[in-house]
LOVODO-741170 format. One record per residue: x, y, z of N, C-alpha, C, O in turn; chain; residue in three letters; residue number from 0. Coordinates in steps of 0.1 Angstrom, whole numbers. Last residue first. Example, Ala and Ser with C-alpha at 12.3 -4.5 7.8 and 13.67 -1.06 7.14 Angstrom:
<sites>
+-------+-------+-------+-------+-------+-------+-------+-------+-------+-------+-------+-------+--------+--------+-----+
|   n_x |   n_y |   n_z |  ca_x |  ca_y |  ca_z |   c_x |   c_y |   c_z |   o_x |   o_y |   o_z | chaine | residu | num |
+-------+-------+-------+-------+-------+-------+-------+-------+-------+-------+-------+-------+--------+--------+-----+
|   128 |   -22 |    71 |   137 |   -11 |    71 |   129 |     0 |    79 |   134 |    11 |    80 |      A |    SER |   1 |
|   132 |   -57 |    78 |   123 |   -45 |    78 |   132 |   -33 |    78 |   142 |   -33 |    85 |      A |    ALA |   0 |
+-------+-------+-------+-------+-------+-------+-------+-------+-------+-------+-------+-------+--------+--------+-----+
</sites>
This chain:
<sites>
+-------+-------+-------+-------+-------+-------+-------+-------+-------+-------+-------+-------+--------+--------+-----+
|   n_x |   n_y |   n_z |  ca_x |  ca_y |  ca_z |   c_x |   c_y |   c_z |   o_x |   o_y |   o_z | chaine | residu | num |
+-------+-------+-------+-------+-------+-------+-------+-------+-------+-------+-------+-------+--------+--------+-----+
|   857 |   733 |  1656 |   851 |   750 |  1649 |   848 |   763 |  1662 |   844 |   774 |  1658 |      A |    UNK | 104 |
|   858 |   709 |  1672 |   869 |   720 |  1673 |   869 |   733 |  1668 |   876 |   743 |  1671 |      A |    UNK | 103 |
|   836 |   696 |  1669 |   833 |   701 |  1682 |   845 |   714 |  1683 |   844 |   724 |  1689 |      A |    UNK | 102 |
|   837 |   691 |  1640 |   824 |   703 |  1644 |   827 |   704 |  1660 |   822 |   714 |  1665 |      A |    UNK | 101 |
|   859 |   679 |  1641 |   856 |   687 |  1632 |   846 |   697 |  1634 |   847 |   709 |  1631 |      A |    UNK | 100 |
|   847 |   653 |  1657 |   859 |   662 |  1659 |   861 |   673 |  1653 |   864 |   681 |  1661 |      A |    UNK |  99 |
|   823 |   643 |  1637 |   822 |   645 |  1652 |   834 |   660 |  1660 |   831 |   671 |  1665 |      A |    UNK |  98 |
|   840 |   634 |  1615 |   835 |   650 |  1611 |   828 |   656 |  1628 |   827 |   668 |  1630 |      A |    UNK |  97 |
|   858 |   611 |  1629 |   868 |   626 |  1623 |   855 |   635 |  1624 |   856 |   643 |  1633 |      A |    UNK |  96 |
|   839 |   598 |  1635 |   842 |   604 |  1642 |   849 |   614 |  1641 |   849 |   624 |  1648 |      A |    UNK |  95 |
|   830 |   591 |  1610 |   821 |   597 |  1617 |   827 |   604 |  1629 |   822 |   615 |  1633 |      A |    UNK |  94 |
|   854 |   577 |  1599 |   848 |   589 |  1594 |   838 |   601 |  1607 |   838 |   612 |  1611 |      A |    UNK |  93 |
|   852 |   556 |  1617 |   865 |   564 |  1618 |   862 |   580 |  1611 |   865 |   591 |  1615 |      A |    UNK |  92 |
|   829 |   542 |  1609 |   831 |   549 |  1625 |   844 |   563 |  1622 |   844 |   575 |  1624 |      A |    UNK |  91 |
|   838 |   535 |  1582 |   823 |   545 |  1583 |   827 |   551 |  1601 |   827 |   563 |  1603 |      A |    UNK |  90 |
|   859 |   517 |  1587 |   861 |   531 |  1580 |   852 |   540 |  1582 |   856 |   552 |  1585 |      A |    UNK |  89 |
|   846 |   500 |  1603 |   856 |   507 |  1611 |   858 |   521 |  1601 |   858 |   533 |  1605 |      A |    UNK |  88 |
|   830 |   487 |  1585 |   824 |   498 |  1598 |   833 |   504 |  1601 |   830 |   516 |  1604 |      A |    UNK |  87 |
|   848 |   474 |  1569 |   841 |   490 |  1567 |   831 |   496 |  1572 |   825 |   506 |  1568 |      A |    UNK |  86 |
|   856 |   458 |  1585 |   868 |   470 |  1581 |   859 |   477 |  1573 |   863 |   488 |  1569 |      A |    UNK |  85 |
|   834 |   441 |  1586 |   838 |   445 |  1600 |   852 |   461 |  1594 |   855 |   472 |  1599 |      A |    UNK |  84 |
|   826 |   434 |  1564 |   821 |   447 |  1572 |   825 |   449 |  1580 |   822 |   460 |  1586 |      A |    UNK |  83 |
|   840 |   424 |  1536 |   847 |   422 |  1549 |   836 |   439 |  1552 |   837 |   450 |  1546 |      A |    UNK |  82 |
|   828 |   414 |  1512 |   819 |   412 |  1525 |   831 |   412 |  1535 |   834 |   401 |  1542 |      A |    UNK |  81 |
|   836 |   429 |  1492 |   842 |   416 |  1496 |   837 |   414 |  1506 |   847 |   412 |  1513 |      A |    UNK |  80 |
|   813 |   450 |  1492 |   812 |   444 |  1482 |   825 |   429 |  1481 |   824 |   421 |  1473 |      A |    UNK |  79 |
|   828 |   463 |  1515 |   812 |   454 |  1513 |   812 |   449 |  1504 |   810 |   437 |  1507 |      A |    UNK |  78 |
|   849 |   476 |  1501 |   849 |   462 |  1514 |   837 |   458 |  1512 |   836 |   447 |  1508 |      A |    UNK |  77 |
|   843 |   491 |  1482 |   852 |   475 |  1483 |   849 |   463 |  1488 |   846 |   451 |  1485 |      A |    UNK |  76 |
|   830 |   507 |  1494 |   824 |   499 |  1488 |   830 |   488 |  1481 |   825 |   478 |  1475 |      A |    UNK |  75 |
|   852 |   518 |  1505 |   840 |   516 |  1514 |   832 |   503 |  1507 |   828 |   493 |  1512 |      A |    UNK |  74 |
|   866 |   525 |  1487 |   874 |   517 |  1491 |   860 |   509 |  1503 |   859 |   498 |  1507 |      A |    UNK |  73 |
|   851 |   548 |  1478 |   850 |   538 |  1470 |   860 |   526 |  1478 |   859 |   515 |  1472 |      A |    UNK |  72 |
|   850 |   563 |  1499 |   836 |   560 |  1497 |   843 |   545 |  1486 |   839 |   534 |  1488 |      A |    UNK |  71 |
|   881 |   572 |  1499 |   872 |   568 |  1515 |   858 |   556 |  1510 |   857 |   545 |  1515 |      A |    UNK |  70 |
|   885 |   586 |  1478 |   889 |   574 |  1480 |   884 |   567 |  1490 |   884 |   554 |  1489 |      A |    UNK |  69 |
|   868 |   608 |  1485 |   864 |   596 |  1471 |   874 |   587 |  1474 |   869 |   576 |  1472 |      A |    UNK |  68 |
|   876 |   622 |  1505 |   863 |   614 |  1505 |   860 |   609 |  1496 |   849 |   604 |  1496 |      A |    UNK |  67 |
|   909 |   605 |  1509 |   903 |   614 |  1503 |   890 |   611 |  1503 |   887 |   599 |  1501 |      A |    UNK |  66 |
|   941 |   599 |  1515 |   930 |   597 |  1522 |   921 |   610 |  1516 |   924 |   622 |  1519 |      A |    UNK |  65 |
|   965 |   586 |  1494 |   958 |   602 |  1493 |   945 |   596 |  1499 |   938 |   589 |  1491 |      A |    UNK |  64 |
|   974 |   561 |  1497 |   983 |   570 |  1491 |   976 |   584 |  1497 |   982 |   591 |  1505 |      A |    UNK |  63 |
|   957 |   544 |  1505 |   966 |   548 |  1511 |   977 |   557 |  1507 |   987 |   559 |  1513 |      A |    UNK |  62 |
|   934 |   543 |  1486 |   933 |   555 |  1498 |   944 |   557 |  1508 |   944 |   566 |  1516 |      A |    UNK |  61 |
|   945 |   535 |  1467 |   946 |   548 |  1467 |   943 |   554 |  1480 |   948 |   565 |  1485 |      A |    UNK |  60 |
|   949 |   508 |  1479 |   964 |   514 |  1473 |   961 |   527 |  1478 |   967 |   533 |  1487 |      A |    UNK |  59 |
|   925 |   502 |  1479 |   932 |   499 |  1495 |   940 |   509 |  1491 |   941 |   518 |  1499 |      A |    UNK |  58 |
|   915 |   500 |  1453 |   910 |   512 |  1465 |   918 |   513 |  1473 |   921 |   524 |  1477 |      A |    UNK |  57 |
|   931 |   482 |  1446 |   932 |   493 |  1439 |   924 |   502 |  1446 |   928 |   513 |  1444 |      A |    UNK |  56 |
|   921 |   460 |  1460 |   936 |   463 |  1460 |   937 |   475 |  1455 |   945 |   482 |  1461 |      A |    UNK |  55 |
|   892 |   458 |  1453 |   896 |   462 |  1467 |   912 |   463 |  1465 |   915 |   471 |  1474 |      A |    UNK |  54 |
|   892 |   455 |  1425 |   888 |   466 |  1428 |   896 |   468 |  1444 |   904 |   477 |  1447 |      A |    UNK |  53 |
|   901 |   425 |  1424 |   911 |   436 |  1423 |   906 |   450 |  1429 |   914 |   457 |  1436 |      A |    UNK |  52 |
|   878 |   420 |  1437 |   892 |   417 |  1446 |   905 |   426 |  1436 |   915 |   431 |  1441 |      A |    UNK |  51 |
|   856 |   420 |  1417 |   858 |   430 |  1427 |   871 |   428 |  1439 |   871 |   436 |  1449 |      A |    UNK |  50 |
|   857 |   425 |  1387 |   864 |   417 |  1391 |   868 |   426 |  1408 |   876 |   434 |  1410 |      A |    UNK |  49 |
|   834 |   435 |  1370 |   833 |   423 |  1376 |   846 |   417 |  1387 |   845 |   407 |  1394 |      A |    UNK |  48 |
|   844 |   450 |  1351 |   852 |   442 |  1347 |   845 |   431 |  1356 |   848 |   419 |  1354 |      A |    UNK |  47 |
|   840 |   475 |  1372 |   830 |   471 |  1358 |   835 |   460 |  1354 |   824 |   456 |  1349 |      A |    UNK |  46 |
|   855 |   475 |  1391 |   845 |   471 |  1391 |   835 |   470 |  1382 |   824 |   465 |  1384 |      A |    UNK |  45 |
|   880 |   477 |  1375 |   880 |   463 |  1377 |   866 |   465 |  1385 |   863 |   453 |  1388 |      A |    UNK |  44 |
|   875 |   504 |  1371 |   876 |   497 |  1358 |   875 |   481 |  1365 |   869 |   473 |  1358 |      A |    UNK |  43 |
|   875 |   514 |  1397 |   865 |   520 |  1393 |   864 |   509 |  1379 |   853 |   505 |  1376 |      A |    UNK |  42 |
|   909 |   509 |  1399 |   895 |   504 |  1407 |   881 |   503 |  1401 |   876 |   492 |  1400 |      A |    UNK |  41 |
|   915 |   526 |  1380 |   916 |   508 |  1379 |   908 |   505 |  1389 |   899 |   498 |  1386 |      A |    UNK |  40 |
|   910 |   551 |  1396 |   908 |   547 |  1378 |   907 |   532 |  1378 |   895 |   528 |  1376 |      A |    UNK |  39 |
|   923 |   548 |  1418 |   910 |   552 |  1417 |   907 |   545 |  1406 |   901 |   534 |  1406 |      A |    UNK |  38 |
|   950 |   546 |  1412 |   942 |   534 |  1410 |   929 |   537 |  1416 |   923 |   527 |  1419 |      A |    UNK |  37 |
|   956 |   575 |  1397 |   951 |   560 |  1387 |   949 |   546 |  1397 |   947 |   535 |  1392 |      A |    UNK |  36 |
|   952 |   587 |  1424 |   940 |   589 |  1410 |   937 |   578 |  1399 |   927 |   574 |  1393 |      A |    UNK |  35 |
|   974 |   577 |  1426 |   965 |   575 |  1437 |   951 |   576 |  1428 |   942 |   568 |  1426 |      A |    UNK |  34 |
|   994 |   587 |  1409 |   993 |   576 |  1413 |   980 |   572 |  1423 |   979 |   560 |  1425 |      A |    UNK |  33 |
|   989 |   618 |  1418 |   991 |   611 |  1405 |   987 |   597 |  1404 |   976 |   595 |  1398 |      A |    UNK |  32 |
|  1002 |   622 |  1444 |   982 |   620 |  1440 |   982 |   619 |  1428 |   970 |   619 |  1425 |      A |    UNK |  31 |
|  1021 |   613 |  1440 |  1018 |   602 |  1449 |  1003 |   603 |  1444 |   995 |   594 |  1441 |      A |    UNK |  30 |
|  1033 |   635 |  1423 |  1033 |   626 |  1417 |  1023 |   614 |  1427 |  1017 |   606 |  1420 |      A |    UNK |  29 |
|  1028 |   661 |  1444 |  1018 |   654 |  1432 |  1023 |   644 |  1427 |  1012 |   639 |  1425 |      A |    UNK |  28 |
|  1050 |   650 |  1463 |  1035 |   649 |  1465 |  1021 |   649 |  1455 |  1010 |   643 |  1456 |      A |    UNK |  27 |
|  1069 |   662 |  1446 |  1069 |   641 |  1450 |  1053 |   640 |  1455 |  1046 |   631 |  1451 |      A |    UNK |  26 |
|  1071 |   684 |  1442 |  1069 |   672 |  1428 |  1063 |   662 |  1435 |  1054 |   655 |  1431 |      A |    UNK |  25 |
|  1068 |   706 |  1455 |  1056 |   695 |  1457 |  1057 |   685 |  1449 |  1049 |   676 |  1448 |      A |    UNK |  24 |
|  1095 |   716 |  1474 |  1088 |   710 |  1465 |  1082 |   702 |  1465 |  1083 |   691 |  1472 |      A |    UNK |  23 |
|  1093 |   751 |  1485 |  1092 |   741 |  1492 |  1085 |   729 |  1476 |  1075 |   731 |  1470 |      A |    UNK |  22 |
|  1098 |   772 |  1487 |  1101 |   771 |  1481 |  1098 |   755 |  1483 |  1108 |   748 |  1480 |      A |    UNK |  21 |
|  1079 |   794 |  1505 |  1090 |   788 |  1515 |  1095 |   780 |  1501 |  1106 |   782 |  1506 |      A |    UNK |  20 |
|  1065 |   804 |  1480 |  1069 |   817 |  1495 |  1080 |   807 |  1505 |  1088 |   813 |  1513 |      A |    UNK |  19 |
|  1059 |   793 |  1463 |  1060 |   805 |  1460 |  1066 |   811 |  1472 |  1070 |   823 |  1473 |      A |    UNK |  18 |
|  1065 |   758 |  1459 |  1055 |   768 |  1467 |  1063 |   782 |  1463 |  1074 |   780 |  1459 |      A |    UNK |  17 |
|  1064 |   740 |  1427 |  1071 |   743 |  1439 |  1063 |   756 |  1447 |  1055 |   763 |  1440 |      A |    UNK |  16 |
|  1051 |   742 |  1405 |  1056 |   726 |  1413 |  1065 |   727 |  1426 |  1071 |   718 |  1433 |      A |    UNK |  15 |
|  1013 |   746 |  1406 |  1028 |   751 |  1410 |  1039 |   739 |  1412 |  1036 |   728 |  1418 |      A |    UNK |  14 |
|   988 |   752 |  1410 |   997 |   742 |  1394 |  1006 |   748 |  1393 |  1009 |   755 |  1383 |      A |    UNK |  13 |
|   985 |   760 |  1443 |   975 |   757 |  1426 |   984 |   757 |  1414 |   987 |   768 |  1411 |      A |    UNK |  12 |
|   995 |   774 |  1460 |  1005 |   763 |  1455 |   994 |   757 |  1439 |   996 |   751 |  1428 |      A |    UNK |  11 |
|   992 |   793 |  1490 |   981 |   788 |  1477 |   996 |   781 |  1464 |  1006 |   788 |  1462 |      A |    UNK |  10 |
|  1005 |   785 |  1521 |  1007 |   797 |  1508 |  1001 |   785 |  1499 |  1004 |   773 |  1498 |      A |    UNK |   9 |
|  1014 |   770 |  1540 |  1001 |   769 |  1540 |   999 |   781 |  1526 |   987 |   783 |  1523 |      A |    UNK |   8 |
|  1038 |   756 |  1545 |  1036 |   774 |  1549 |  1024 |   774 |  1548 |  1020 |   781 |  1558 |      A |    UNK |   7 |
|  1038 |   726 |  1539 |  1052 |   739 |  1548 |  1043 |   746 |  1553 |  1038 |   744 |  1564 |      A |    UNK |   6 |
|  1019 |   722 |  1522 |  1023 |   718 |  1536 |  1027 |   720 |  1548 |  1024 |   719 |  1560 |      A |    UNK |   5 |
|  1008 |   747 |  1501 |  1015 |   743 |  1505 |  1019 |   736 |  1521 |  1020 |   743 |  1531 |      A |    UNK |   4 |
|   971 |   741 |  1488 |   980 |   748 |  1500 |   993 |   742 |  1500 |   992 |   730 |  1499 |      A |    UNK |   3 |
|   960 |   723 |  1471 |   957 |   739 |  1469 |   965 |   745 |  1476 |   967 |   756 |  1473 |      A |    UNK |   2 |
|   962 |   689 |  1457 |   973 |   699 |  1460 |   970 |   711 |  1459 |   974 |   716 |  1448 |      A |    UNK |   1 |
|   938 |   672 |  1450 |   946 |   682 |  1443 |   952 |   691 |  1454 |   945 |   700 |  1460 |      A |    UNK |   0 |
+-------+-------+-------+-------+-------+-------+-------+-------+-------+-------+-------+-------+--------+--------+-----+
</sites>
């Protein structure tokens, strides 16, 4: 969910446009619109059994909106298609973003 504007960094909470650079969020919420439903179809094609859709519908969302729920569930895509080698790389890539994160505070 969209709390900061991009531009300016001004609070934007169920705004469709920013309050201070005017700046519009339509296209950006619609993407995390989209990104949420294939969370949704993910999460439905892993009850369905059917875990190769699951992985197209994580792959989508996390490339829409990189998010720790899209992160975790595309994580468990991949294992669950036994490709580990792309979800070490996700688990490293994480580790090292929050590594970066505590050395730059």
């Amino acid at each position: 969910m969209i709390t900061r504007c991009p531009v300016c960094r001004a609070s934007v909470a169920g705004r469709t446009d920013c309050r201070r650079c005017r700046f519009d969020l339509s296209s950006l919420r619609t993407i995390e619109a989209a990104a949420r439903r294939h969370r949704l179809l993910a999460r439905a094609a892993f009850r369905d059994g059917d875990i190769l859709r699951m992985r197209r519908h994580a792959e989508r969302a996390h490339f829409l909106h990189h998010t720790p729920e899209s992160r975790k569930l595309l994580a468990c895509a991949l294992l669950l298609n036994r490709d580990f080698d792309r979800a070490l790389s996700l688990a490293v890539s994480v580790s090292n973003a929050k590594s970066f994160q505590r050395s730059d505070s």
